[in-house]
N, C-alpha and C positions, 0 to 999 in steps of 0.2 A: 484420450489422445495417445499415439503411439511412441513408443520412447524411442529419442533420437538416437541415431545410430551415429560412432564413434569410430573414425578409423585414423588410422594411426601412419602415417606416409614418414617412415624413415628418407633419410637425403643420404651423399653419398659415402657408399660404404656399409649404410645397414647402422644396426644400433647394439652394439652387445647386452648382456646380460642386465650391467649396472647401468645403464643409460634409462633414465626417467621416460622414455617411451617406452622401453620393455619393464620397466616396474608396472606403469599406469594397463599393460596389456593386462600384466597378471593379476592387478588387483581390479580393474574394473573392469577384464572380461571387455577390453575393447579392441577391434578388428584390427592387426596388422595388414596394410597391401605391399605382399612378398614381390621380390624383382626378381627375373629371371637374369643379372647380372649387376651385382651392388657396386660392382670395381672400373667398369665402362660403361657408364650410363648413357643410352641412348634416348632421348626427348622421347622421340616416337616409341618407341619400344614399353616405356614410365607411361605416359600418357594411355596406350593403346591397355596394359595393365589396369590402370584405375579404372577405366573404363569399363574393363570383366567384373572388377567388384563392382562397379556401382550397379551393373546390369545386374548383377547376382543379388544385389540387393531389391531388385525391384524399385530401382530407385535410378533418377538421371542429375545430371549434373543441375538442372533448374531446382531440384530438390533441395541442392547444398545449403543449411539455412546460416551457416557463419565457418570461418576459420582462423585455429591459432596459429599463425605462420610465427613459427619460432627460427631465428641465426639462419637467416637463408642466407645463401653462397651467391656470391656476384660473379656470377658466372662470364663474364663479360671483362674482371678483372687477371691482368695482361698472367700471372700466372697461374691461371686455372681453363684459361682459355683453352689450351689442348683437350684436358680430361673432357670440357665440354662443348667441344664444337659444335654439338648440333642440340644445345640450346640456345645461341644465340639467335637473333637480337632478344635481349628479356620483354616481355611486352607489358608495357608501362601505363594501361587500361582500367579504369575501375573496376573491383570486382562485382559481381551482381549480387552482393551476400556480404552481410557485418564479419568486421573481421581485426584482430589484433595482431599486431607485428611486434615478435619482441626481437630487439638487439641486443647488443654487449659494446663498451666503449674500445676492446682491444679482440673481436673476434679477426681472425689469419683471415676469414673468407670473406669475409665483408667489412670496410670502415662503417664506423655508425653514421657517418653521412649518407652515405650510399643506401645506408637499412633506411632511415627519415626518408631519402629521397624517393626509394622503394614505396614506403610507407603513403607517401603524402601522393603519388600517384593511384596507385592500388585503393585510397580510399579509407587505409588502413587507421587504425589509431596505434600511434606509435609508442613503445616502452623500451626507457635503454637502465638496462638493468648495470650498467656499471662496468666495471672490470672485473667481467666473468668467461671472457674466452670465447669459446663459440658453443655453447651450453649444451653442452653434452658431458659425457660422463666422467672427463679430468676435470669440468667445471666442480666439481664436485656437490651436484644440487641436491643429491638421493631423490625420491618418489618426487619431488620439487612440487608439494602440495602448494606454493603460492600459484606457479603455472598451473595445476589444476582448478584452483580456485577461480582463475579468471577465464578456462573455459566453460565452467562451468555457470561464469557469469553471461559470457557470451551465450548459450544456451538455454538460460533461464530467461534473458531477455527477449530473446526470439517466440519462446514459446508465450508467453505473456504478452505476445507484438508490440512492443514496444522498439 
């Protein structure tokens, strides 16, 4: 069986050096998808991107077998609404693929209402890790082997089809 393949979708702004997606790149050799602009993110522009990799992967989005949605941004919330006007409306659909949502009780870009509410649309199984910020690299998580651990579960589960 072919080993799943592992990409890594920074949000907005990109992910510095210390931020536990750029650890998880270097130590497992897993795929960043680079933006041609971290600072004005364009829906279509994000989308039309992932899209090259997954082709480059020989691989389409029916492939996707689960996702860790880690501190998404409510893009919809009245102060972020500029940066992203052209993701609105978020679209509130289950996904076709297992999938984890983690929050934080005090994240700037999302109340953990909103992440649940995310969560219980999307199909998601939800985790709210507390009062951790918006889990990135002031969180202070390092390599944040528990977030690996649980994609890791998510992916063990798939391949076992359960």
């Amino acid at each position: 069986m072919e080993t799943p393949k592992v990409l890594i979708l920074p949000g907005w702004q990109g992910s510095g050096p210390s931020h536990w997606q750029s650890l998880w790149i270097s130590q497992f050799a897993y795929q960043l998808v680079e933006q041609h602009d971290w600072v004005k993110p364009l829906r279509g522009d994000w989308l039309a991107r992932l899209d090259d990799v997954m082709s480059d992967l020989s691989s389409q989005w029916h492939k996707v077998k689960a996702a860790l949605l880690v501190a998404p941004g409510d893009v919809e919330a009245s102060h972020l609404q500029e940066v992203f006007s052209s993701w609105r409306p978020i679209a509130l659909t289950a996904l076709p693929f297992q999938s984890i949502l983690i929050g934080s009780q005090n994240d700037p870009y999302c109340t953990a209402a909103r992440a649940e509410q995310f969560a219980k649309a999307w199909g998601s199984h939800y985790l709210n890790l507390g009062e951790c910020g918006h889990l990135n690299a002031e969180s202070n998580l390092g390599a944040w082997p528990e977030g690996h651990a649980l994609l890791n579960e998510l992916m063990k589960e798939k391949k076992h089809g359960h």
